[in-house]
DSSP file (Angstrom, degrees, kcal/mol; ACC not computed):
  #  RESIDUE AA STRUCTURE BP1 BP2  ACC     N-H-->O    O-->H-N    N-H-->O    O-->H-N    TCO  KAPPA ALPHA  PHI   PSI    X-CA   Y-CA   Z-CA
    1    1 A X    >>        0   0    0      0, 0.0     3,-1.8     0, 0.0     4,-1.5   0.000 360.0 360.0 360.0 -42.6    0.0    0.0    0.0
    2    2 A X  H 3>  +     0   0    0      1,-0.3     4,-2.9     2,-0.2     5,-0.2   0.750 360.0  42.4 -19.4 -52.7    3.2    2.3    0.9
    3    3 A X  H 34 S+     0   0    0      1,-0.2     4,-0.5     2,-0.2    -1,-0.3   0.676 108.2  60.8 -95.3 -11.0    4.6    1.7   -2.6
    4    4 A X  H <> S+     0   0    0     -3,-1.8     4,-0.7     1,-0.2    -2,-0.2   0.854 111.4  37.4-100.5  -9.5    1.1    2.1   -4.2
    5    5 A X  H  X S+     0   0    0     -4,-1.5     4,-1.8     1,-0.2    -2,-0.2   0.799 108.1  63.1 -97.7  -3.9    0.8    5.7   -3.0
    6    6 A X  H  X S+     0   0    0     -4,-2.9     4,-0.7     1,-0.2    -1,-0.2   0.640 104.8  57.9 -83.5   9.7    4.6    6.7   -3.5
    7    7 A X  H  > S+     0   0    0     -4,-0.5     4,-0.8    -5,-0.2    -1,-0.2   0.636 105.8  37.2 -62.8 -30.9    3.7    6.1   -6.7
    8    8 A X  H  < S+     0   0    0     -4,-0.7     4,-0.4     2,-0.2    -2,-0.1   0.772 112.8  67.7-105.9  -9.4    0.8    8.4   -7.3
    9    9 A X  H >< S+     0   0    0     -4,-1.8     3,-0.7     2,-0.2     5,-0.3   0.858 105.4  33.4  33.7 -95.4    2.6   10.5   -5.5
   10   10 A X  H 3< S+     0   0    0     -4,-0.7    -2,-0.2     1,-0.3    -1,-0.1   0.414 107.1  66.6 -96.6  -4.2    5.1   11.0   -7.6
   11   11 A X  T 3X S+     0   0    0     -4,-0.8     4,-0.6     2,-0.1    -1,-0.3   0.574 108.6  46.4 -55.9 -37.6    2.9   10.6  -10.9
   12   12 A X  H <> S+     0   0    0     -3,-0.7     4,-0.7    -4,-0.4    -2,-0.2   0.360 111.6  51.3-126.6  -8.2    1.1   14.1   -9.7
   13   13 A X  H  > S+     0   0    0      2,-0.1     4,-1.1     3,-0.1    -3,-0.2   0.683 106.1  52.1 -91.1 -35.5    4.3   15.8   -8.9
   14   14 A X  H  4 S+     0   0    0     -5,-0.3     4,-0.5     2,-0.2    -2,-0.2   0.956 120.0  33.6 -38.3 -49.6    5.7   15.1  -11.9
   15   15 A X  H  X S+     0   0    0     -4,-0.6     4,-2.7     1,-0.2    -1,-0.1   0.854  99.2  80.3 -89.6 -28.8    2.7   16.5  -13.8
   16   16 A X  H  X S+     0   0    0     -4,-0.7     4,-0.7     2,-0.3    -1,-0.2   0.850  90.1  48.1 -21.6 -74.8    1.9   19.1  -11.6
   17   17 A X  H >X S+     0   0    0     -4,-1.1     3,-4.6     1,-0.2     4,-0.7   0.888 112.4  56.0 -52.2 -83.7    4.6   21.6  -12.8
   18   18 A X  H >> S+     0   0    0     -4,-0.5     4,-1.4     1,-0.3     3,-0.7   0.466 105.0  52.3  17.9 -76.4    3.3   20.8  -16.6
   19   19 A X  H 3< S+     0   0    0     -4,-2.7     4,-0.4     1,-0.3    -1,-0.3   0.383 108.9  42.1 -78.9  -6.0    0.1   21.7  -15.7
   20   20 A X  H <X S+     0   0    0     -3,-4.6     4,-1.5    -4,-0.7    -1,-0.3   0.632 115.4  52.8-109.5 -22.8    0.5   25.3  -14.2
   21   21 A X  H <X S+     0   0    0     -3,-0.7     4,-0.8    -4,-0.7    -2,-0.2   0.844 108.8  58.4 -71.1 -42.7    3.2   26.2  -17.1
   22   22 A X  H >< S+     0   0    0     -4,-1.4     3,-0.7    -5,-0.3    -2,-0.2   0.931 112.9  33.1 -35.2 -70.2    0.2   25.0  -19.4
   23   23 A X  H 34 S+     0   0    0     -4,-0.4     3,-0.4     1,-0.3    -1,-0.2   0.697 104.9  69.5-103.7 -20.8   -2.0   27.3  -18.2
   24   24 A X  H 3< S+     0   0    0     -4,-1.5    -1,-0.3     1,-0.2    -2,-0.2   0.776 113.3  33.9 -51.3 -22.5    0.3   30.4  -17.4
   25   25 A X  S X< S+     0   0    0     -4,-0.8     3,-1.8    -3,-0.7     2,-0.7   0.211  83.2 152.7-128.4 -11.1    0.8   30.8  -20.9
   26   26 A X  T 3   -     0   0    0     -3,-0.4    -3,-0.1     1,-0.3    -4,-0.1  -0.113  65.8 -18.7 -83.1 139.7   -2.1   29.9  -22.7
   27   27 A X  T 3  S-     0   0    0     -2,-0.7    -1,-0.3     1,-0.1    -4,-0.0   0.753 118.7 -57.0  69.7  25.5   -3.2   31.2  -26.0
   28   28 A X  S <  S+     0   0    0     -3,-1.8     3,-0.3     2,-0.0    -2,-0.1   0.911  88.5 158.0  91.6  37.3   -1.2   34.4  -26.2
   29   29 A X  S >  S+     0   0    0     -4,-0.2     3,-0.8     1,-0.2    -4,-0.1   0.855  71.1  62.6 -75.7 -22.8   -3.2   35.4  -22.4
   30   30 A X  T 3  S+     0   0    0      1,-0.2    -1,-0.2    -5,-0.1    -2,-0.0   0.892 105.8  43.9 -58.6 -34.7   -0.1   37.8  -21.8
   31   31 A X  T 3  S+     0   0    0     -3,-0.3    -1,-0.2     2,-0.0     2,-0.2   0.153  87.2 106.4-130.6  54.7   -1.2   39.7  -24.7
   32   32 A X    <   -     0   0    0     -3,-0.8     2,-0.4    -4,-0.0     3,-0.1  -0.471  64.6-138.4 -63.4 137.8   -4.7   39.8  -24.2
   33   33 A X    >   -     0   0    0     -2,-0.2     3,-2.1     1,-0.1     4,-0.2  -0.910  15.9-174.7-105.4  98.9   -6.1   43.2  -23.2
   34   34 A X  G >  S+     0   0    0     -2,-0.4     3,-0.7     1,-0.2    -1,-0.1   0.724  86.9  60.3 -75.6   8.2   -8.9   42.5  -20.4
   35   35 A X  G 3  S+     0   0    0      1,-0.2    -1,-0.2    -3,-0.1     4,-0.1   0.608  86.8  71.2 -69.8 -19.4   -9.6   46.4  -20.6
   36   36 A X  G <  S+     0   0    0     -3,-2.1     2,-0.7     2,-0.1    -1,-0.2   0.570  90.4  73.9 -84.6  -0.9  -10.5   46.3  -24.3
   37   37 A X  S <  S-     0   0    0     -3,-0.7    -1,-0.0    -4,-0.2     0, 0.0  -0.946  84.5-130.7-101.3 117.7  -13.6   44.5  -23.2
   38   38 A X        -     0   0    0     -2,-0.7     2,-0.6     1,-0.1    -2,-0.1  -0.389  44.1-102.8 -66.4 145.1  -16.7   46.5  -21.3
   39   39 A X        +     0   0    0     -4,-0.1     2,-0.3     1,-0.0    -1,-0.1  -0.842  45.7 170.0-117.2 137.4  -17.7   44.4  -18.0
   40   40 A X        -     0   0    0     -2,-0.6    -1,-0.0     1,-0.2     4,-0.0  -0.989  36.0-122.8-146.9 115.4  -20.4   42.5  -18.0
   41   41 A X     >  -     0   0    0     -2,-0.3     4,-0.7     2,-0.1    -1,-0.2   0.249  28.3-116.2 -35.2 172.8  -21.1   40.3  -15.6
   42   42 A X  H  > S+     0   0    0      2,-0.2     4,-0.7     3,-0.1     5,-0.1   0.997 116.0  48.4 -28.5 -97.0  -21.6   36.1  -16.8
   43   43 A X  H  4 S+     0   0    0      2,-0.2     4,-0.3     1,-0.2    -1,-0.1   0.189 105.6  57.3 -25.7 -29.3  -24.6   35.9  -15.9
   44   44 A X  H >> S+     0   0    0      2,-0.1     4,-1.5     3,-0.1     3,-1.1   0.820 107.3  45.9 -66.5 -93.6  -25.5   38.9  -17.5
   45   45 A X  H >X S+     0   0    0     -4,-0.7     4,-2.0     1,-0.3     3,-1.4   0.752 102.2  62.9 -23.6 -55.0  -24.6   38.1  -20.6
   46   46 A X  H 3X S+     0   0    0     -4,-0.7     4,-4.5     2,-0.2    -1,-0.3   0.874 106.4  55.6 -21.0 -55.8  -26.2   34.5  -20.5
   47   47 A X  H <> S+     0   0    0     -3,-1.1     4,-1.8    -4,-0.3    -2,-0.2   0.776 102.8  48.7 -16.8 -65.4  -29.2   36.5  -20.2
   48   48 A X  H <X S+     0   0    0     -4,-1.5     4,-2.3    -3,-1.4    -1,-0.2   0.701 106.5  57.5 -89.9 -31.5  -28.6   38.2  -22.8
   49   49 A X  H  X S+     0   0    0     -4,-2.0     4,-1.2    -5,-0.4     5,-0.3   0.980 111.9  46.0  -5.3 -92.8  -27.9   35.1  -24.9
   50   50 A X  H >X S+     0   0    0     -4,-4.5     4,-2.2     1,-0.2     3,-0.6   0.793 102.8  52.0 -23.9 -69.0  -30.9   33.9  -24.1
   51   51 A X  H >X S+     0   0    0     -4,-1.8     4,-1.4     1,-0.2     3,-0.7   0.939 110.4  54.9 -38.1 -66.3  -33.2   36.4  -24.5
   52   52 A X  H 3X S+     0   0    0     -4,-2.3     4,-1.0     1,-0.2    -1,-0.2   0.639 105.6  57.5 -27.1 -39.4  -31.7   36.7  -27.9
   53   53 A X  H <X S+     0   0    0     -4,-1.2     4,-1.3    -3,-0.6    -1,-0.2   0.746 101.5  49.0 -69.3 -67.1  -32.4   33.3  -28.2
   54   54 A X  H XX S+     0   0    0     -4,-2.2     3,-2.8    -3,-0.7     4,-0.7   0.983 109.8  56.5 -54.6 -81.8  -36.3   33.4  -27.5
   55   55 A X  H 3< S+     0   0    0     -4,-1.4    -2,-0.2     1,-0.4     6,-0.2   0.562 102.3  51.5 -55.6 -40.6  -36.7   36.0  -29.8
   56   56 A X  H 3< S+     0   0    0     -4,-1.0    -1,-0.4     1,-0.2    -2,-0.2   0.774 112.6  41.1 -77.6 -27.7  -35.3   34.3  -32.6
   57   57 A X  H << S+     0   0    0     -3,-2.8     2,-2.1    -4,-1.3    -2,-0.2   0.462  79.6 101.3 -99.6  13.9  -37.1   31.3  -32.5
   58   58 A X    ><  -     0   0    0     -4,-0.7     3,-3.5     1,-0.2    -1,-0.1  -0.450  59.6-173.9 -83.2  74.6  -40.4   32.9  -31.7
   59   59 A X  T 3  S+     0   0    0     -2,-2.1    -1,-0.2     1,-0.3     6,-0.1   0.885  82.2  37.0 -24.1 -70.4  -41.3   32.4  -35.8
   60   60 A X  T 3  S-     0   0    0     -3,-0.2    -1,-0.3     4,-0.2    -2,-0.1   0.292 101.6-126.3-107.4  36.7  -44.3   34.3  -35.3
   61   61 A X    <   +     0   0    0     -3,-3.5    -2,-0.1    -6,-0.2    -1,-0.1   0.905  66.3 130.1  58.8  60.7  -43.5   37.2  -32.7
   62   62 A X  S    S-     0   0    0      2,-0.4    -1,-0.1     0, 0.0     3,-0.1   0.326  82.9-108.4-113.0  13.8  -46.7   36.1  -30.0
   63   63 A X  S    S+     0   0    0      1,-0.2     2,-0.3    -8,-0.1    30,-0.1   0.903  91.6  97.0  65.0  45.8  -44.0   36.2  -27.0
   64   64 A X        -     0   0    0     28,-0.1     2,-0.7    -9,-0.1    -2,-0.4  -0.885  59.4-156.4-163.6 154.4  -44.4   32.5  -26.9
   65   65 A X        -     0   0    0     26,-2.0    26,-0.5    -2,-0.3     2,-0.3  -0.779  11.3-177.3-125.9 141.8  -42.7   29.1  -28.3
   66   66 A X    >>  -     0   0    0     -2,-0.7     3,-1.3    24,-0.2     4,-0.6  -0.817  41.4 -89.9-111.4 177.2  -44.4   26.2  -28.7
   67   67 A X  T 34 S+     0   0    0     22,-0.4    -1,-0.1    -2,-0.3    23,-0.1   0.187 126.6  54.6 -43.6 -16.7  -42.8   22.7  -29.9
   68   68 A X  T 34 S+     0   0    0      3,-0.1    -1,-0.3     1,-0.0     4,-0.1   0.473 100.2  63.2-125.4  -4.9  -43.2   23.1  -33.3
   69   69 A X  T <4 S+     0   0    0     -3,-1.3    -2,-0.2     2,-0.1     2,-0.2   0.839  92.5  85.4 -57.8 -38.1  -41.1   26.7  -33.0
   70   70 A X  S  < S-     0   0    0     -4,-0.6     2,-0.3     1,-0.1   -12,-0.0  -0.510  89.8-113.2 -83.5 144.6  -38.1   24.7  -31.9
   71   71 A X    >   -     0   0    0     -2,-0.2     3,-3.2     1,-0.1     6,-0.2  -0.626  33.8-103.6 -72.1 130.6  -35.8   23.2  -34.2
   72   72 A X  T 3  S+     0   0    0     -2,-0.3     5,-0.1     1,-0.3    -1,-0.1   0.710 120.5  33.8   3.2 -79.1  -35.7   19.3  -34.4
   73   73 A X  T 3  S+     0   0    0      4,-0.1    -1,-0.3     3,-0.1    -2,-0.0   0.732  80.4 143.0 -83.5  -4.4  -32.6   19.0  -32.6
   74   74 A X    X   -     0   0    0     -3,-3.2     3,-2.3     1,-0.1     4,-0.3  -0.031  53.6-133.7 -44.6 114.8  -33.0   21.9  -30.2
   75   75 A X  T 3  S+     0   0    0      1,-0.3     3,-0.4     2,-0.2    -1,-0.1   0.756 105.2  66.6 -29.3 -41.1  -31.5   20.7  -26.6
   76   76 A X  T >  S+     0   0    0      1,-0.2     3,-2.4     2,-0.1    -1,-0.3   0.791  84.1  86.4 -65.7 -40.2  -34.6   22.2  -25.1
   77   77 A X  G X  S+     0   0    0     -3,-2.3     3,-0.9     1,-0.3     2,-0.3   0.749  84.6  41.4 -28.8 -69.0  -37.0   19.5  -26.8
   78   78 A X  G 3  S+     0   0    0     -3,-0.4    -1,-0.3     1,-0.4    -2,-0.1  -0.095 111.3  61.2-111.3  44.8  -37.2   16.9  -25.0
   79   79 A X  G <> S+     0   0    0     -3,-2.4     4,-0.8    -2,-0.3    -1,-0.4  -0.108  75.9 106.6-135.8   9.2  -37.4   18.9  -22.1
   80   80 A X  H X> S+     0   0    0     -3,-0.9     3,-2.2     2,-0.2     4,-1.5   0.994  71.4  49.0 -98.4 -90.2  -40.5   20.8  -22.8
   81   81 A X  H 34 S+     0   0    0      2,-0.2     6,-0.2     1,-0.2    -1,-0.2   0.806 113.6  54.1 -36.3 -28.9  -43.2   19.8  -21.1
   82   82 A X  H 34 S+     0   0    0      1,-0.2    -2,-0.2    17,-0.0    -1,-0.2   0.930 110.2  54.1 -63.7 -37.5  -40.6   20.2  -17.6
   83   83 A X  H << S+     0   0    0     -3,-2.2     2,-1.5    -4,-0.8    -2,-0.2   0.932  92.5  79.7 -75.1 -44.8  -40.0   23.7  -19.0
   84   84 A X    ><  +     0   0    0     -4,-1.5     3,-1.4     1,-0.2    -1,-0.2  -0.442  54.0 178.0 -89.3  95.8  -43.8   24.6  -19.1
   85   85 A X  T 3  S+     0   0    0     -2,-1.5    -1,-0.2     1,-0.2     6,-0.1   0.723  72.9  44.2 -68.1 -24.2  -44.4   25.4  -16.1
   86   86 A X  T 3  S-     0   0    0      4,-0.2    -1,-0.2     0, 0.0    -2,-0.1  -0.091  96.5-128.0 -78.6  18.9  -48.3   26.4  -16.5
   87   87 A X  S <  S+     0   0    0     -3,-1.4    -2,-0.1    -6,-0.2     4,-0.1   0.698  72.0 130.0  33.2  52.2  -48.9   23.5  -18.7
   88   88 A X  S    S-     0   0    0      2,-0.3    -1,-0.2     0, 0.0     3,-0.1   0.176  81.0-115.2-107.5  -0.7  -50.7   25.9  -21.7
   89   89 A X  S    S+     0   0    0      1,-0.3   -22,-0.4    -5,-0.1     2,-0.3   0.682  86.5  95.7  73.0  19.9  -48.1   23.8  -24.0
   90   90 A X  S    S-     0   0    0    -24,-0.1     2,-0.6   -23,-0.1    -2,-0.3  -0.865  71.6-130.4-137.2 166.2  -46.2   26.9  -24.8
   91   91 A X        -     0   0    0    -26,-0.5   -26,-2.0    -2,-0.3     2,-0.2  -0.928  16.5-162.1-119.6 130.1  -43.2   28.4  -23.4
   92   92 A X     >  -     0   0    0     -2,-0.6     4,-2.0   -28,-0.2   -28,-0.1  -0.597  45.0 -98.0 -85.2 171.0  -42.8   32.5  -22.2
   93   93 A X  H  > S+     0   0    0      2,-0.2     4,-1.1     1,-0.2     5,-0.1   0.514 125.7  58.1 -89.5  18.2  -39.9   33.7  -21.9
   94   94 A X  H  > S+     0   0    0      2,-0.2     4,-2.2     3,-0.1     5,-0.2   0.864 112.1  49.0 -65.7 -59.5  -39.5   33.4  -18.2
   95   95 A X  H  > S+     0   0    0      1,-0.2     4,-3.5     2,-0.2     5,-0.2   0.980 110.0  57.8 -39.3 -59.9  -40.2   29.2  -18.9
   96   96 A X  H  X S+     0   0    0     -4,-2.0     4,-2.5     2,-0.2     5,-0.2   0.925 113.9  29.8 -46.5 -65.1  -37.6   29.5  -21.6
   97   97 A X  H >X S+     0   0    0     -4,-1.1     4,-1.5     2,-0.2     3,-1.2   0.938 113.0  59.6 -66.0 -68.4  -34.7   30.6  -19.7
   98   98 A X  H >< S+     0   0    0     -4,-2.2     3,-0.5     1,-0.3     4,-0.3   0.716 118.5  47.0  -9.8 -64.9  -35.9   28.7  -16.2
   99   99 A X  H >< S+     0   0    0     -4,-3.5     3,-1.7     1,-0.3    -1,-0.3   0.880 110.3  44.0 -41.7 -62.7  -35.4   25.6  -19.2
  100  100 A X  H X< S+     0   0    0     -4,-2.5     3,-0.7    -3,-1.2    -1,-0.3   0.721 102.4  65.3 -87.7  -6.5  -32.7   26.3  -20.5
  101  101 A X  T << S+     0   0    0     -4,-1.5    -1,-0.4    -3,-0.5    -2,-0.2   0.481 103.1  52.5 -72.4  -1.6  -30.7   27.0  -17.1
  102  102 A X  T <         0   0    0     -3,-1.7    -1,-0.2    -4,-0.3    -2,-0.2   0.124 360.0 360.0-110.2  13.0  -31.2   23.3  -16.0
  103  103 A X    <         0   0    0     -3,-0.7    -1,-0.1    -4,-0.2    -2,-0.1   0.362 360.0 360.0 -66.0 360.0  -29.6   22.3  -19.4
């Protein structure tokens, strides 16, 4: 038992440097500017995602989406009925986002 954890041990100090050099450096993050960006929360943004989101597959603009708004493969699908929470077979967009945050 001795030998089987100086083994893993020494498996995860080994990689350990690796993995922090990895990530100090990746994808040119030294010369990134996070000032060039305006801040906006996550979560915000998600939001805003979303929202966007509704809008665009509400085909015919009534502030609601029903099952045959979403595209065939849409994540949200076979999730539907969990997503409608007033069981009118349509989604608002309160439902919609509620939905698609437990995706």
């Amino acid at each position: 038992m001795k030998t089987l954890y100086s083994l893993l041990f020494t498996a995860i100090a080994s990689f350990a440097p690796a993995a922090f050099a990895q990530h100090a450096g990746h994808a040119g993050h030294d010369a990134h500017d996070h000032g060039a960006h305006p801040a906006q929360p996550a979560a915000s943004a998600a939001a805003t995602d979303i929202e966007a989101a509704f809008k665009r597959l509400d085909g015919n603009g009534d502030g609601f989406l029903t099952r045959q708004e979403l595209p065939a493969n849409h994540a949200l699908l076979p999730h539907f009925d969990m997503s409608d929470a007033n069981r009118d077979g349509r989604l608002d967009a309160n439902e919609f986002k509620r939905g698609m945050s437990m995706l």
